[in-house]
Structures are given as structure tokens and as C-alpha cells.
C-alpha positions in Angstrom: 0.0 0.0 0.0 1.6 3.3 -1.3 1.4 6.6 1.7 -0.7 9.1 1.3 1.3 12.6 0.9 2.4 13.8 4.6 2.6 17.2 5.7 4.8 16.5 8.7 8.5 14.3 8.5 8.6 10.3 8.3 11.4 9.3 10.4 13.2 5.7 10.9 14.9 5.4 14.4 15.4 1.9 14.4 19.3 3.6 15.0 20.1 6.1 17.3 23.0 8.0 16.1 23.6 11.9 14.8 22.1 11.5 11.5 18.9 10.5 13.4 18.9 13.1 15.7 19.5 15.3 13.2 16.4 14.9 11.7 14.3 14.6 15.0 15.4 17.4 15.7 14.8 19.7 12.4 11.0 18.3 12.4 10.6 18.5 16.0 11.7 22.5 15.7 9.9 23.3 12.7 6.3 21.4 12.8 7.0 19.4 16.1 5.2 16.3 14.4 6.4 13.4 13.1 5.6 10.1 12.0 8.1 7.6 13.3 9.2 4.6 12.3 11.8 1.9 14.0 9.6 1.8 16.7 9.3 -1.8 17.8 5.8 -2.1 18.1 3.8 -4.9 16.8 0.7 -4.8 14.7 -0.6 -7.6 16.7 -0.4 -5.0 19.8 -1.9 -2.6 18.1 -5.1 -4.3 17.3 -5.6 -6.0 20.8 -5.1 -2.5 22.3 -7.8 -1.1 19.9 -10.1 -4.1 20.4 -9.7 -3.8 24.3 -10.7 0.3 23.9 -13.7 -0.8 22.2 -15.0 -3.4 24.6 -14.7 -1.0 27.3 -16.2 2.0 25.8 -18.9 -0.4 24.7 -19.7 -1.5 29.0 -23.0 0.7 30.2 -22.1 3.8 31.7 -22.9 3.3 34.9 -19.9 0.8 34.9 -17.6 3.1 33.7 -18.5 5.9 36.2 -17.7 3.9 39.3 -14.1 4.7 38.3 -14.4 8.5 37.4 -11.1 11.0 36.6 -10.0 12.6 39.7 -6.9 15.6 40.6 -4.5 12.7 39.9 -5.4 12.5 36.1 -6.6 9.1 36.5 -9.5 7.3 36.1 -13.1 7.6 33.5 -13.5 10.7 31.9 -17.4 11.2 30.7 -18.7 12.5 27.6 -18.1 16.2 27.5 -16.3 16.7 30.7 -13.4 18.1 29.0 -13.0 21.1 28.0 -9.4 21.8 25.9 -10.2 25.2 24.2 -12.0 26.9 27.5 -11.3 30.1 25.7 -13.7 29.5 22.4 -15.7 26.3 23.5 -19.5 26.7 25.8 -19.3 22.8 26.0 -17.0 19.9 26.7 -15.4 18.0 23.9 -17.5 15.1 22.6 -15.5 12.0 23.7 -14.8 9.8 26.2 -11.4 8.5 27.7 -9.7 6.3 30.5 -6.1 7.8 31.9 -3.8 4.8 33.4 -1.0 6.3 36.0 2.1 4.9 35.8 2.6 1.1 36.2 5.1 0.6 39.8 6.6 -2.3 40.0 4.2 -3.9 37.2 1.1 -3.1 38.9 -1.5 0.0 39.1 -1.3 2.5 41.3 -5.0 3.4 40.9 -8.2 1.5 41.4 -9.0 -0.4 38.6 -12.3 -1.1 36.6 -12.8 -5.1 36.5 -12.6 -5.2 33.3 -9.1 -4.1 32.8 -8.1 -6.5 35.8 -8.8 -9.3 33.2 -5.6 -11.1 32.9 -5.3 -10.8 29.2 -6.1 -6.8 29.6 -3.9 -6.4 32.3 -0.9 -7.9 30.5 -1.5 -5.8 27.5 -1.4 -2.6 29.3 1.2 -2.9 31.6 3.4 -4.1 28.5 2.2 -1.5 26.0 3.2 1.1 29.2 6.9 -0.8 29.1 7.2 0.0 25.9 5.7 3.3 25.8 8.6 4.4 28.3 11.5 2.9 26.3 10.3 4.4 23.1 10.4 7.7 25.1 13.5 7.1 26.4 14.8 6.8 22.9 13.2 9.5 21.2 14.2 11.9 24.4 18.0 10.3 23.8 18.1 11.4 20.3 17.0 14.9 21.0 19.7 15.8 23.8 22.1 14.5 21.0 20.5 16.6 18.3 20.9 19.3 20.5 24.6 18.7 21.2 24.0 18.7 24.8 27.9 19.2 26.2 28.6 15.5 27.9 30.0 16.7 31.0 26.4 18.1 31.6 25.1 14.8 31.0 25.1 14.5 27.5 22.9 12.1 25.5 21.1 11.4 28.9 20.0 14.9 30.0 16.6 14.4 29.3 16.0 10.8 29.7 17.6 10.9 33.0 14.8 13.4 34.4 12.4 10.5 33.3 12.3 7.7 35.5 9.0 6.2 35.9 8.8 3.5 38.6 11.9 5.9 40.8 9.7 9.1 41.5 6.5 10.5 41.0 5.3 11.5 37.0 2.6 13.2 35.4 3.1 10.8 32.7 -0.4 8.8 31.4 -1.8 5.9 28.6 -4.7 7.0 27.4 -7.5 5.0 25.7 -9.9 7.8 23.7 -13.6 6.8 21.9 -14.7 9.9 20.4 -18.2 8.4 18.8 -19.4 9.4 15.2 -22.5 11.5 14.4 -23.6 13.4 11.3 -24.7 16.4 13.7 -23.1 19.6 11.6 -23.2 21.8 14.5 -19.5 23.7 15.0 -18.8 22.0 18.6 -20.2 18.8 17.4 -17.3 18.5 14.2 -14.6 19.5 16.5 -14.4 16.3 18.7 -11.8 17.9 20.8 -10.9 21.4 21.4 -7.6 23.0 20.1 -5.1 22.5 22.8 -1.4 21.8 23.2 -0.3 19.1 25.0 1.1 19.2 28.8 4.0 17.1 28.8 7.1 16.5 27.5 6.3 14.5 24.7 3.3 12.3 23.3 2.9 9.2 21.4 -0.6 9.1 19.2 -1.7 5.5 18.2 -4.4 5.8 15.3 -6.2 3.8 12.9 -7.2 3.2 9.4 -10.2 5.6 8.1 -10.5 7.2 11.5 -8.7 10.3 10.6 -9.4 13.4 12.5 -6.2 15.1 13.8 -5.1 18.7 12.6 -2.1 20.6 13.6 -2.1 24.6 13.7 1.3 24.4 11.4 3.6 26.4 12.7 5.0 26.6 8.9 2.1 27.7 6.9 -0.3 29.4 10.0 -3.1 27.1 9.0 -5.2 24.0 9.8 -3.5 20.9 8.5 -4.8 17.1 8.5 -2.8 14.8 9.2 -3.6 11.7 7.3 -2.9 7.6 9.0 -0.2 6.1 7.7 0.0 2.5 7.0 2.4 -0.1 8.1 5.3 -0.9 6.2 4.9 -4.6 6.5 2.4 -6.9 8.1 4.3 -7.7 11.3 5.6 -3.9 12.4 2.2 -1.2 13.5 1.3 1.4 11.7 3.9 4.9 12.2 3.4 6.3 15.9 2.7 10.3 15.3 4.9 12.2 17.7 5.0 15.2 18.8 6.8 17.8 20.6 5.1 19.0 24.4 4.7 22.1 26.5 7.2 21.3 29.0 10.1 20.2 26.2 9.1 23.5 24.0 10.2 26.0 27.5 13.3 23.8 28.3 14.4 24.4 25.0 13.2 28.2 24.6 10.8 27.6 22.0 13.4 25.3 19.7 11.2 22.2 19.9 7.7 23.1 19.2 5.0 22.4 21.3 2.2 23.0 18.1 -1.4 23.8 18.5 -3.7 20.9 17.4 -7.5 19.4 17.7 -9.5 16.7 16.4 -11.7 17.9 13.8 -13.8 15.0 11.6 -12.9 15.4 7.7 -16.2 15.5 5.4 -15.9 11.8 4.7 -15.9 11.0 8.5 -18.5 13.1 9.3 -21.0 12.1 6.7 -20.3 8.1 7.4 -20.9 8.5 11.2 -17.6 6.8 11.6 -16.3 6.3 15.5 -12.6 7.2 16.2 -11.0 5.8 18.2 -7.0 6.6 19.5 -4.2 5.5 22.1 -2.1 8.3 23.5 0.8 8.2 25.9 1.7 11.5 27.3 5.6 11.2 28.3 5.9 13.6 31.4 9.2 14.3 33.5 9.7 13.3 37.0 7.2 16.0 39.0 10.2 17.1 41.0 12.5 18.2 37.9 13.3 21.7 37.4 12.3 22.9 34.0 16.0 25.3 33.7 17.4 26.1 30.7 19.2 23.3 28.8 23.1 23.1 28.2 22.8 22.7 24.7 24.6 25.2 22.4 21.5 25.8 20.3 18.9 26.5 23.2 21.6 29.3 24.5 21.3 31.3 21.5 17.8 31.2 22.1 17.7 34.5 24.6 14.9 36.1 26.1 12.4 32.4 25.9 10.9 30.1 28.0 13.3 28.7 30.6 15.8 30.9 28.8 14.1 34.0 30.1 16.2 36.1 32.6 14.4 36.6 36.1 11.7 33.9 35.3 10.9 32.2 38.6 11.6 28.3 37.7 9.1 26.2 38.1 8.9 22.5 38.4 6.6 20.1 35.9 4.4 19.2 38.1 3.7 22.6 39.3 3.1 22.9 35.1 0.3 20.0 34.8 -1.0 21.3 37.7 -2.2 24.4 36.3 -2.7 22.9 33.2 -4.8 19.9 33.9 -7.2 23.1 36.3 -7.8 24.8 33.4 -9.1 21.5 31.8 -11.2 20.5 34.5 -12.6 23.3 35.9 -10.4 22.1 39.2 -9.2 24.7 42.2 -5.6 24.3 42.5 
């Protein structure tokens, strides 16, 4: 199957070395998406995870509210509880979601719904969590390289080394997302979620075949821009994880790395069909405790007058960032 034309890079980082980074990098500070490739995940994980989202957005309500989102960012978020754009939107986005917190020590540290204690659920998400981290790991390795983070400053391991879920509290979440189709042509009911960046430091967006929907605000041409799915490249590897580039890694780097503005609109051909979407996110977060300082990286120092760059800017830490973030979502008092 041939790709359709992509407005954002196409990167293989089955290697991690300069020529790799290189290009992270470049995408990561122009659009701040990319399609990545190399990843090591299966297309036999992909579709359990998408059939296990279904069967549990498919369980009555009432079964998925006795687990509902709390201040920790875990837990059943309801139809049109969110609200990502609270400047333009009068109502919540039109979809429903499940956060998972961090695996410790391979097991939750939330209460769980029964029907993600099922062993074959279980196994999936705590692996698909496992992975999730070393992918991040790698993709946060190449960018500190890319950067030409000085070694004795720690190098290739500058950012990955303020990641360590499992050692100290994180922000970070897996995400299961049903955002259900209707032919409605009201302005709120198209836009299935609100135009938002996201909180972290990076994200990992699982998607699937005619369930398109996701448009960056390109930070290239100013305008609305779909991005389209991606096929696999063979039958055994999944589909091209879209990446991109967070809140928290766009001010450690004084606005190098973008953190681009983006929502979930339905194309026409969605729209008209009815057709559900459904998506798997993982939002990569640093340790709460980290510092967000400026970066040692040659590059970011040229960047004066910016995000952590910014002379006299009290620093704050990343989980004192989700925290204001995740209020304004919610509607929650800090």
C-alpha cells in the first residue's frame, strides 16, 4: 500500500545516532510532528489495544463511572467533561477517555475497573506502558544528542535521565480515547476535541485506518492541516506512531522544539459516514520534582529572552506545570 502525501516528517529510528537526531530534531523545531518509524511495536499489539478500547467503551455507563477521573489525572472521563479550548468552547469535547498512572513495580497505582483487571487486559497494558517508556526514552536520547547537549552536563542522557518512571512520581499517562461518530453539523459537534497543546514533555498518538481526524495549527504555513494515517510498512511492524513535541520540552528548550497547537476535527468523509474514532495516546511527562531550567545545549543558549531561557523567570517545576494545566481542563481549584 503506497502513503498518502504527509505534511509532517517520516522518520526511521530503528538507529540512534547523529544523522537520526539530526532529523528529530529539524522536524521536532519546525512542525513538532512526526511520524516515526523503527519503533518496535507490533501490529498484533496494536489491534488487541484497539479491540480492548472498544470493549470498554462499549460497557454501560454506569460501569464506567464507578471509576471516574480525579486531581491525579486518573480514572473515566465522561462524555463532554473536558473542556481543551476553554477560551472558544461553551461545551465539553465530545469523547470519552480512560487515563492509566504509571505502572510501579508492574502493577496499578490506581483502582481499577474489573474489566481491565482481566488477565489478558492487564498484560496488555502494563506491557504496552513498558514500551511506551522505552520508546520515550529513545526519542528523548536522540533529542539531547540533536541538541549537542555538552557530555560533562550529562550528555545524551540529559533528558532521559529526568524520566524515571517507577523511581519518582510523574505526570506521565496511557490513554485510551472513543470519540463516537455523528452526522450532527453543528460547530462544537465537528470539532471532537478542542484546540489544545499538549502538557508534557512528549506524546505518542496510536491511530487507525479511516478514523482520521487530527489537525495541527502548522507552525510553517499558520493554518489547519490534516494529518492523514499512515500504513504499516509490513504486516508484522504497526502502523507509524505520530509524535510530537510537548509544553514542558518547548520552554526547556526556549521555543526550539515546538509544542504545536492541534485538535481533532472530523474530515467531510468522516462526518457524513458516522464513523467512531478511536486513539491510544501516551503523554511522556518528567519526574514532577524536575526543574524545567534552561538546557546546556549550544543551540537553546542562542535562544535569549524564551521560555526557561528567560532572565528573572521564577523556575518552576513540571508538576507545578500539569497542575495548572490539567485546572484549566477541568474546571479544578488548585
Amino acid at each position: 500500500m503506497s502513503k498518502p502525501e504527509c505534511p509532517v516528517a517520516v522518520i526511521d529510528i530503528s538507529v540512534v545516532n547523529k544523522e537520526t537526531a539530526k532529523q528529530l530534531v529539524e522536524a521536532a523545531s519546525t512542525q513538532g510532528f512526526m511520524f516515526i518509524e523503527g519503533s518496535g511495536f507490533t501490529a498484533e499489539e496494536a489491534d488487541a489495544v484497539f479491540k480492548m478500547s472498544k470493549e470498554y467503551f462499549e460497557l454501560p455507563v454506569d460501569d464506567k463511572n464507578k471509576y471516574p477521573i480525579s486531581e491525579n489525572n486518573m480514572g473515566y472521563s465522561v462524555m463532554k467533561q473536558e473542556i481543551l479550548d476553554p477560551e472558544t468552547q461553551t461545551s465539553g469535547d465530545p469523547k470519552e477517555a480512560f487515563n492509566f498512572g504509571v505502572f510501579e513495580k508492574g502493577q496499578p497505582i490506581q483502582p481499577m475497573p474489573e474489566f481491565f483487571q482481566q488477565a489478558e487486559n492487564f498484560k496488555l497494558i502494563a506491557g504496552l506502558q513498558d514500551k511506551c517508556k522505552d520508546l520515550c526514552k529513545r526519542l528523548l536520547t536522540l533529542l539531547a544528542i540533536g541538541l549537542e547537549i555538552d557530555e560533562t552536563a550529562g550528555g545524551s542522557e540529559w533528558f532521559s535521565s529526568r524520566h524515571n518512571p517507577g523511581q519518582h512520581k510523574s505526570g506521565s499517562i496511557f490513554r485510551l480515547l472513543y470519540y463516537p461518530g455523528q452526522k450532527k453539523a453543528e460547530p462544537e459537534e465537528v470539532i471532537r476535541a478542542g484546540a489544545h497543546t499538549d502538557y508534557g514533555s512528549l506524546t505518542l498518538l496510536f491511530q487507525r485506518e479511516n478514523q482520521e481526524g487530527l489537525e495541527i495549527l502548522s507552525p510553517v504555513t499558520k493554518s489547519w492541516t490534516p494529518v492523514p494515517y499512515l500504513p504499516a510498512k509490513d504486516q508484522v511492524s504497526a502502523p507509524p506512531i505520530l509524535i510530537n513535541i510537548a509544553d514542558q520540552l518547548s520552554f526547556w528548550t526556549a521555543g526550539i522544539l515546538k509544542s504545536s497547537i492541534h485538535r481533532v476535527k472530523f474530515p467531510a468523509k468522516v462526518q457524513e459516514s458516522g464513523q467512531d474514532r478511536y486513539s491510544v495516546v501516551y503523554f511522556c511527562h518528567p519526574d514532577d520534582q524536575t526543574l524545567l531550567e534552561p538546557v546546556p545545549s549550544p543551540i537553546v543558549a542562542r535562544a535569549k529572552g524564551r521560555g526557561a531561557n528567560l532572565d528573572g523567570r521564577e523556575v518552576i517545576t513540571a508538576g507545578q506545570h500539569l497542575e495548572n494545566r490539567l485546572a484549566a481542563t477541568y474546571g479544578w481549584k488548585k
